[in-house]
C-alpha positions as CSV (number, residue, x, y, z in Angstrom):
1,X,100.5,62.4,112.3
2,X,104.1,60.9,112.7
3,X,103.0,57.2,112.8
4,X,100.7,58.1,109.7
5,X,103.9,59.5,107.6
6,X,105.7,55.9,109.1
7,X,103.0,53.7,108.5
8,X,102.5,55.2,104.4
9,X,106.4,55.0,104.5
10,X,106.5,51.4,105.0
11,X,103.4,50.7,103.1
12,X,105.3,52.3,99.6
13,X,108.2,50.0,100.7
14,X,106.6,47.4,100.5
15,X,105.1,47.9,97.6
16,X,108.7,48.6,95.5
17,X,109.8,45.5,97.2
18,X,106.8,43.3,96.2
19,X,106.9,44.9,93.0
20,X,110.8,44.4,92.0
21,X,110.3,41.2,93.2
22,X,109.9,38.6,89.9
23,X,108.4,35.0,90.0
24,X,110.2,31.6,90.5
25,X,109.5,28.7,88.3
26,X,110.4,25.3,89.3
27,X,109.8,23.4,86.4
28,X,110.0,19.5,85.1
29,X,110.3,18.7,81.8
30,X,107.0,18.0,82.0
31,X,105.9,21.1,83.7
32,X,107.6,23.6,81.3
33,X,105.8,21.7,78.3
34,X,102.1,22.2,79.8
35,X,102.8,25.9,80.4
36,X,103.9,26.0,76.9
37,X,100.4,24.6,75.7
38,X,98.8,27.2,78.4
39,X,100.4,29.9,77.1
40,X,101.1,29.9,73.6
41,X,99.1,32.5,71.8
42,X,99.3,30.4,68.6
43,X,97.4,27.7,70.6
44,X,94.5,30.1,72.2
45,X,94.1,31.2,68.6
46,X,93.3,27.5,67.5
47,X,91.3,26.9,70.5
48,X,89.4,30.0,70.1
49,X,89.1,28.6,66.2
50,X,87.5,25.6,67.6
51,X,85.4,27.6,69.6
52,X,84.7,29.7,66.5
53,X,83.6,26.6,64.5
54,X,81.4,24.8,67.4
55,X,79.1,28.2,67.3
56,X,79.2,28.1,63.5
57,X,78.1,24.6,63.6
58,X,75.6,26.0,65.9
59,X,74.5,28.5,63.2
60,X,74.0,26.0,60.9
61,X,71.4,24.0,62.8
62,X,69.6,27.0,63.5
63,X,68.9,26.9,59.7
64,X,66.8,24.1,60.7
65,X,64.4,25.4,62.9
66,X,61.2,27.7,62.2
67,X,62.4,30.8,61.5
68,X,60.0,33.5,62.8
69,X,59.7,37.6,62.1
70,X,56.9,40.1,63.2
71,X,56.6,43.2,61.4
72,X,55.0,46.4,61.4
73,X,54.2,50.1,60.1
74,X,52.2,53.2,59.7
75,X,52.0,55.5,57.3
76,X,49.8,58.8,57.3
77,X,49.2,60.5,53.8
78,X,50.0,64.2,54.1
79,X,48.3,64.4,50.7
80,X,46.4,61.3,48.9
81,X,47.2,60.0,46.0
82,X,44.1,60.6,43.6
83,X,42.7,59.8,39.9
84,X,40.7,61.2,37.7
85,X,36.9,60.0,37.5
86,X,34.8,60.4,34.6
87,X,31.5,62.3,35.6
88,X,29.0,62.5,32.3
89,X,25.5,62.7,32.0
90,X,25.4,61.0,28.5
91,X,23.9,57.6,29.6
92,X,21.2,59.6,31.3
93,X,20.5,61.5,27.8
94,X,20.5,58.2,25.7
95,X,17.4,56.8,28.1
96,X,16.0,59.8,27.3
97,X,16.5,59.6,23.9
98,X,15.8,56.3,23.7
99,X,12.4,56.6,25.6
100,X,11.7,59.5,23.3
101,X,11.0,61.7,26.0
102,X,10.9,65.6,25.4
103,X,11.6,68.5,27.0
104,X,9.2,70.9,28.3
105,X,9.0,73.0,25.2
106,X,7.8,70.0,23.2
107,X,11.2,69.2,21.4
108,X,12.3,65.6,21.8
109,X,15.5,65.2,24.3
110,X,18.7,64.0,22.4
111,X,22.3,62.9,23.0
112,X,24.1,66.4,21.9
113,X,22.6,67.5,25.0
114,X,24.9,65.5,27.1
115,X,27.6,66.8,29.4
116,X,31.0,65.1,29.9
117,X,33.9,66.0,32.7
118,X,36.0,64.7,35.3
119,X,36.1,64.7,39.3
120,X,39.8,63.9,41.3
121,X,38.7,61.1,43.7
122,X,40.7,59.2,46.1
123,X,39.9,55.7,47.3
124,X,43.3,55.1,49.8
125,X,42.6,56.4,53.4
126,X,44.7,58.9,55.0
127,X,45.9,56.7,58.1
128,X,46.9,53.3,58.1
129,X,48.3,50.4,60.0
130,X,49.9,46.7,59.3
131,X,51.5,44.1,61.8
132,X,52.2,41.0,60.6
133,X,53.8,37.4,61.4
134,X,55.7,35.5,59.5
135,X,56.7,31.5,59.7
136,X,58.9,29.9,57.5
137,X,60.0,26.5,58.0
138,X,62.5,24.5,56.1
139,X,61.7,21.1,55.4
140,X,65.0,20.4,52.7
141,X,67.9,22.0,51.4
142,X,70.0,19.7,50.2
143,X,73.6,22.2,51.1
144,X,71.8,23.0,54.8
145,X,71.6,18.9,55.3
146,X,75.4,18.6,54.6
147,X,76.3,21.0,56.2
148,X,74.6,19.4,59.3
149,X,76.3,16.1,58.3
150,X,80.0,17.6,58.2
151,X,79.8,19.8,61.4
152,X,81.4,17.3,63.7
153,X,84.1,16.6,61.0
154,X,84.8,20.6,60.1
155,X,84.9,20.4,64.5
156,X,87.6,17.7,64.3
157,X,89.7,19.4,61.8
158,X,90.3,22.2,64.2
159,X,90.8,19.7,67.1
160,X,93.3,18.2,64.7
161,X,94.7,21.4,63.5
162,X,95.8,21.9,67.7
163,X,97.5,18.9,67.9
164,X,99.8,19.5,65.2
165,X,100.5,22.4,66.8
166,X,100.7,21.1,70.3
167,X,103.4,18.5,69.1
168,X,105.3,21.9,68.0
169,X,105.3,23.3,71.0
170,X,106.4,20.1,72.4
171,X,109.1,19.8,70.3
172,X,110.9,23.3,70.8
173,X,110.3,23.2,74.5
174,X,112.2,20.1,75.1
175,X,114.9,21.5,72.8
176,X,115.0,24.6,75.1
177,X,114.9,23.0,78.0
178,X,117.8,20.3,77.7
179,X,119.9,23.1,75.8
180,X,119.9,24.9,79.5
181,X,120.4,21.8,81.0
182,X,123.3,21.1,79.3
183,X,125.1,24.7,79.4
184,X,124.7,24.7,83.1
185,X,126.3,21.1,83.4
186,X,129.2,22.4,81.2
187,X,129.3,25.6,82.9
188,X,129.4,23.3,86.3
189,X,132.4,21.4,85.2
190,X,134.3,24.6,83.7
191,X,134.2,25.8,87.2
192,X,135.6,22.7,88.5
193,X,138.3,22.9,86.0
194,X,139.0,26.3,87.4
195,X,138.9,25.2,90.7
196,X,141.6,22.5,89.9
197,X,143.8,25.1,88.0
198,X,143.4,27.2,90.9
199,X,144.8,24.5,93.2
200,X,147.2,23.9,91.0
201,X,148.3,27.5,90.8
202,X,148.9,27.3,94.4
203,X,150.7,24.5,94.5
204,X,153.1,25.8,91.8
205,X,153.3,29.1,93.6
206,X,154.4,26.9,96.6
207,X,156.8,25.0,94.7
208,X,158.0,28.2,93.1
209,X,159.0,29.6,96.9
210,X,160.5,26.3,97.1
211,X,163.1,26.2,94.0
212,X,161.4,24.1,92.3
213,X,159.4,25.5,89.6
214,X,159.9,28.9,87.4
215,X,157.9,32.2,87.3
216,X,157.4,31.4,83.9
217,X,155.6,28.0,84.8
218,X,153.3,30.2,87.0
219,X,152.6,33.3,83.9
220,X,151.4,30.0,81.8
221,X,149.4,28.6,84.6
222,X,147.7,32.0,84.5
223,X,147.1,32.3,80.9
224,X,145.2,28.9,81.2
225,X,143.3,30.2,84.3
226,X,142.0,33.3,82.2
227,X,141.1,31.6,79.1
228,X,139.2,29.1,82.0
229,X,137.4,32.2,83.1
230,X,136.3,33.9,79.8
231,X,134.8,30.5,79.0
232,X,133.1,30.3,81.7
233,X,131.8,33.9,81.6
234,X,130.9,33.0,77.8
235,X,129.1,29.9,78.8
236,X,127.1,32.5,81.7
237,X,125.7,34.0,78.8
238,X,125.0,31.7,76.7
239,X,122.8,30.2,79.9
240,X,121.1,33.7,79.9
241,X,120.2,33.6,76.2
242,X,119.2,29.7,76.2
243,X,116.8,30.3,79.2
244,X,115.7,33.2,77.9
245,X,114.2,31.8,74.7
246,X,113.3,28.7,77.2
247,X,111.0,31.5,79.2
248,X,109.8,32.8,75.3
249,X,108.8,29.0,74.4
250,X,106.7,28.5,77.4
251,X,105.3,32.1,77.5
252,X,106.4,33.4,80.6
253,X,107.9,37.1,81.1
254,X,111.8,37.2,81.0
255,X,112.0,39.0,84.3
256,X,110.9,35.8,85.9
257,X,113.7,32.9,87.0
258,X,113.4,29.5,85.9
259,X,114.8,26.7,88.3
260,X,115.1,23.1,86.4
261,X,114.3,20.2,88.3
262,X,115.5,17.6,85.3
263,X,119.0,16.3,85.8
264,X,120.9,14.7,82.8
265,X,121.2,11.3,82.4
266,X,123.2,10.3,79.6
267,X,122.8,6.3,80.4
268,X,119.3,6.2,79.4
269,X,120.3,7.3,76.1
270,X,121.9,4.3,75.0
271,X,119.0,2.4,75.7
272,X,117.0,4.3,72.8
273,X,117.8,2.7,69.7
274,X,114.8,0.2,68.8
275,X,114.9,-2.4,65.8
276,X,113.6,-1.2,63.1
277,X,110.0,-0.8,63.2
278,X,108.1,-2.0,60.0
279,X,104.6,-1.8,61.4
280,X,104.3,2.1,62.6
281,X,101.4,3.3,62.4
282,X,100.2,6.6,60.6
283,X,97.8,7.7,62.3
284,X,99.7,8.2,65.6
285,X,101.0,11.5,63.9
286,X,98.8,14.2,64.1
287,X,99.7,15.1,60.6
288,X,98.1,12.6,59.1
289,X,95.1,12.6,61.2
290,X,94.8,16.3,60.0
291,X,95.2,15.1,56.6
292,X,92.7,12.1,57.0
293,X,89.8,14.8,58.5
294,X,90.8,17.3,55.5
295,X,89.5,13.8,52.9
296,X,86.7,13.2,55.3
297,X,85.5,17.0,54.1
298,X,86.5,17.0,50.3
299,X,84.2,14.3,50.1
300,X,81.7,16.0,51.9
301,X,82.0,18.8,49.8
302,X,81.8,16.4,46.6
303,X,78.3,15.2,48.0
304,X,77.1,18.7,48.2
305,X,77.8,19.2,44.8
306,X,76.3,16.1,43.4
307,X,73.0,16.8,45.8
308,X,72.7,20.2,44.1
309,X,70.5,18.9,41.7
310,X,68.0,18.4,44.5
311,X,65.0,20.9,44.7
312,X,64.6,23.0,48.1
313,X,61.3,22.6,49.9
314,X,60.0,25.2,52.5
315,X,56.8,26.1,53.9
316,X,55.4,29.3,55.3
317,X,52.6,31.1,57.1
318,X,51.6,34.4,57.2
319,X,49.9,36.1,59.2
320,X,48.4,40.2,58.7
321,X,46.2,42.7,60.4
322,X,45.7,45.9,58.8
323,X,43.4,49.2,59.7
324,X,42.7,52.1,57.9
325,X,41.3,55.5,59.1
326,X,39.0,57.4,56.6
327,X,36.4,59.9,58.2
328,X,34.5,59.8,54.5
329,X,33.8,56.4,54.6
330,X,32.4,56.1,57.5
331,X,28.4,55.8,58.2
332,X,26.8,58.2,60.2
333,X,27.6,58.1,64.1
334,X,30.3,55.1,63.3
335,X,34.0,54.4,63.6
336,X,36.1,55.4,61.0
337,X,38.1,52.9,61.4
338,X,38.4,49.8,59.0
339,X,40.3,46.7,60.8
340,X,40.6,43.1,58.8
341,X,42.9,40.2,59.0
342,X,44.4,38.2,56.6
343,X,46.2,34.8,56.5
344,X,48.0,32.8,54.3
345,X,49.7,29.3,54.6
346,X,51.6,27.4,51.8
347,X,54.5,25.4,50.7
348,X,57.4,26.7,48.3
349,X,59.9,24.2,45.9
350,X,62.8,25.6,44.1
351,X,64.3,22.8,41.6
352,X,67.4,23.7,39.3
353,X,66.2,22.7,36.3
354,X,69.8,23.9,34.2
355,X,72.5,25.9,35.2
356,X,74.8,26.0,32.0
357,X,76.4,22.6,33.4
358,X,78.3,24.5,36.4
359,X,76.9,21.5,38.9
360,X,78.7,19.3,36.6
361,X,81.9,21.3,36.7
362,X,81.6,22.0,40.5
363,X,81.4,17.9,40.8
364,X,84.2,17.3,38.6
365,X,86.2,20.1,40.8
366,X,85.6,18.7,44.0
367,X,86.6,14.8,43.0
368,X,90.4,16.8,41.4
369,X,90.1,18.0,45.1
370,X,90.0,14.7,47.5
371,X,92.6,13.3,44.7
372,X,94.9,15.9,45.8
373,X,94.8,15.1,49.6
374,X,95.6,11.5,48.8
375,X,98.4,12.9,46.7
376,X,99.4,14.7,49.9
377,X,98.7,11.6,52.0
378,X,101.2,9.6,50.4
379,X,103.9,12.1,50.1
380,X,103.4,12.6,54.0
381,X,103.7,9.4,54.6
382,X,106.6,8.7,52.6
383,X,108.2,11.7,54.2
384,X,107.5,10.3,57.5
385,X,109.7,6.9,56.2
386,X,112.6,9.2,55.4
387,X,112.1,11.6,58.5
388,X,111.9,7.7,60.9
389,X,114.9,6.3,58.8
390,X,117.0,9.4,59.3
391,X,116.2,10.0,62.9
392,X,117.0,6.7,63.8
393,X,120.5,6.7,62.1
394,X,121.1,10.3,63.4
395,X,120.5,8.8,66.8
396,X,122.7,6.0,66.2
397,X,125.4,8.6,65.4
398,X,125.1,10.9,68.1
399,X,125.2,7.9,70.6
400,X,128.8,5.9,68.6
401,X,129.8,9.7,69.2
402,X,128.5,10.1,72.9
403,X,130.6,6.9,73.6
404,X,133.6,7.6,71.6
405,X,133.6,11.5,73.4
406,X,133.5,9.7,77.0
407,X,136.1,7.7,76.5
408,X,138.2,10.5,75.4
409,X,137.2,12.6,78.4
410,X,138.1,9.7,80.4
411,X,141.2,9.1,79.1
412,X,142.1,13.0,78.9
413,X,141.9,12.9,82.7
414,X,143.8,9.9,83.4
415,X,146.7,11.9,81.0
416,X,145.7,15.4,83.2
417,X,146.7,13.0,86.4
418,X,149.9,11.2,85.4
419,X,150.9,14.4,83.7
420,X,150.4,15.6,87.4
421,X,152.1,13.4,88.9
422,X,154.8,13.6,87.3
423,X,154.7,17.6,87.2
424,X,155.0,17.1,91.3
425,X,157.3,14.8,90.8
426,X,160.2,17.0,88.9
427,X,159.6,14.6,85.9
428,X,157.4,16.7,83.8
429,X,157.1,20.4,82.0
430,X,154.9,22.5,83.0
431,X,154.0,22.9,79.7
432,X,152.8,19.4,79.1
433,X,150.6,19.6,82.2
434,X,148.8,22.8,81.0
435,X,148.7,20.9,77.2
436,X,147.1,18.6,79.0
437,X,144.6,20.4,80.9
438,X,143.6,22.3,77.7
439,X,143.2,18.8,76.1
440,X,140.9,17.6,79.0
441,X,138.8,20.9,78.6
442,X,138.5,20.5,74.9
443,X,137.5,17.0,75.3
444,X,134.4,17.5,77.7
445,X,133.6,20.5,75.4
446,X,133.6,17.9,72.8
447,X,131.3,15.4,75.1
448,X,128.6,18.2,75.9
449,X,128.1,18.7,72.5
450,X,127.8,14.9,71.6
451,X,125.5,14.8,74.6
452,X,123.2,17.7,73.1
453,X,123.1,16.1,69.9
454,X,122.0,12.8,71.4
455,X,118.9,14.6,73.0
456,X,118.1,16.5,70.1
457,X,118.1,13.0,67.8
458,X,116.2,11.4,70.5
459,X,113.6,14.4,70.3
460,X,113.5,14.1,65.9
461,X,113.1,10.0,66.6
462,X,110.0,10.4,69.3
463,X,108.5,13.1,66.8
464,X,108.3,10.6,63.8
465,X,107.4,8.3,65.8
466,X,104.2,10.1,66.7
467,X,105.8,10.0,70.7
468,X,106.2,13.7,72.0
């Protein structure tokens, strides 16, 4: 009983631990943008839209085929429907009459003699039965034979309609993912600023035991050191919050870590900037292949309208046995029942003759309608030239600025040094070294920015280009 209450005991331990425990993702650049298209629930939906529309095309060429129902039914009549038969005598009379036959008291036989009523008679039998089979066939509907002929283009507009998309996704994911990159690079070198103010404090301390430096030198030293550590603690944050809506953007739980295996390298960066490109073309944005597959079916839809006028040709076969039950009709010792079978085979045409010139309007709405995609292919494409032009010269900025940033972070730490130096040295204030250190902090604050704006113009540039 003991090892039973152990044994469940570590069981249920195991299971909190297993259960606290979250999931670690290692992830490339590459990686983390293929669990994005995995998992983003705007992307199943297109997918499953795709889906949607290759079972709809799949409708559509059932239209085609022989389309077959079987049908039956049985009815019993409680009480039969019944009319009223004319019973008279008067024909009989007027043979008499006319034969001059008389009656049996000598007087000749005449007309007024004549009787005249009615009986209630029935002629539908109290049980009967029907099945039947039905074939119809269509051999041309001008709408159905469209249809047919735009299914794999209404197939690639949802193919295309994922791609755009796709390069969405794309887009935000690297933008997450090198906006963690770089807040953990500048939270890496805030903590070796702290660590150098630390050593710094300690050797002022030292030198402060020694005569040579004031308390007052060691306060300021401090002031520096905390505004060091609430930046760092700031940048901590702002990691949390920037891999936060990294793990949102790929569509992983926020409980989980994320490890990035990138590193940043800021020389490949100059590299970027291409001459300018006057042969790009279009079609490698997914943009305007959507646009291109949206023509593509406005003029389908135009040659359904003109092919309206076209008649619709089916044919059909029918097929019917029916029995009826009627005890009256029957002859002495035989079945009542009454079975026969009918068939019936033909061939049906439907032509619009005049439809109070709606065809023509519907025609003359549907050319207005591939008009306005080219309308929208042009501006596209013209918006595409500015988005290129400004991409490229944002890029150009951001890298003058990368390079203009490093050499100011460079030369910020050759001042920190000599300021240093001559701190040490007893030919220096404190104060300048600790100006000096802010100076070198604010200039590789400066430089991560420049960097991040380098990746996100090299990002804008590969997505006009049609590169994600």
């Amino acid at each position: 009983m003991r090892l039973n209450i152990i044994f469940t005991l570590i069981v249920f331990a195991s299971s909190r631990l297993a259960f606290g425990q979250s999931t670690v993702h290692e992830l490339s650049l590459e990686q983390a943008v293929n669990l994005a298209l995995q998992n983003a629930e705007d992307l199943k939906n297109l997918r499953l839209d795709e889906q949607i529309q290759y079972l709809n095309n799949k409708e559509v060429t059932g239209a085609t085929y022989p389309q077959i129902t079987a049908s039956g039914q049985g009815s019993y009549y409680t009480n039969l429907p019944q009319i009223q038969f004319p019973n008279s005598n008067y024909p009989i009379y007027q043979v008499l009459q006319d034969e001059g036959v008389k009656d049996g008291s000598g007087n000749p036989i005449s007309t007024n003699s004549a009787t005249t009523s009615s009986q209630a008679i029935s002629f539908v039998a109290p049980l009967n039965f029907q099945f039947g089979l039905a074939v119809n066939q269509l051999l041309f509907q001008p709408d159905i034979f469209i249809a047919l002929k735009a299914k794999e283009t209404v197939l690639q507009f949802a193919r295309d309609n994922i791609a755009v998309s796709e390069n969405a996704v794309r887009e935000n994911v690297q933008k997450a993912y090198y906006s963690v990159l770089i807040a953990q690079e500048q939270k890496r070198i805030m903590e070796e600023t702290s660590q150098r103010l630390d050593q710094l404090s300690n050797e002022m301390t030292q030198m402060f035991k020694s005569g040579f430096a004031e308390k007052l030198d060691i306060d300021k030293l401090a002031v520096s050191r905390n505004n060091t550590q609430t930046a760092i603690n700031q940048m901590t944050n702002a990691i949390k919050i920037s891999e936060d809506l990294l793990k949102n953007t790929i569509g992983i739980p926020v409980s989980d870590e994320i490890r990035l295996t990138e590193t940043l390298q800021p020389d490949e960066l100059k590299g970027l900037l291409v001459a300018e490109n006057t042969g790009f073309d279009y079609n490698l944005r997914s943009e305007i292949a959507l646009l291109n597959t949206a023509r593509k079916l406005q003029e389908l839809d135009l040659q359904r309208q003109q092919s309206s006028i076209l008649p619709t040709v089916a044919a059909f076969y029918q097929l019917q046995r029916a029995g009826q039950r009627n005890p009256d009709f029957a002859p002495p010792g035989g079945s009542p029942w009454f079975w026969y079978t009918t068939g019936l085979i033909g061939i049906s045409i439907n032509q619009p003759i005049f439809d109070g010139f709606q065809r023509k309007n519907k025609i003359g709405q549907a050319r207005l309608k591939v008009i306005k995609v080219d309308n929208q292919l042009g501006q596209l494409k013209r918006a595409i030239d500015m988005e290129q032009d400004i991409a490229r010269n944002s890029l150009r900025n951001a890298l003058l600025n990368l390079e203009v940033q490093q050499r100011n972070t460079d030369l910020a730490r050759e001042v920190f040094e000599t300021t240093k130096k001559k701190y040490e040295a007893g030919l220096g204030s404190s104060l300048e070294l600790i100006q000096t250190d802010t100076d070198l902090q604010r200039a590789q604050g400066s430089y991560f920015q420049a960097l991040y704006d380098c990746y996100i113009a090299r990002i804008a540039l590969n997505k006009s280009l049609g590169k994600l």
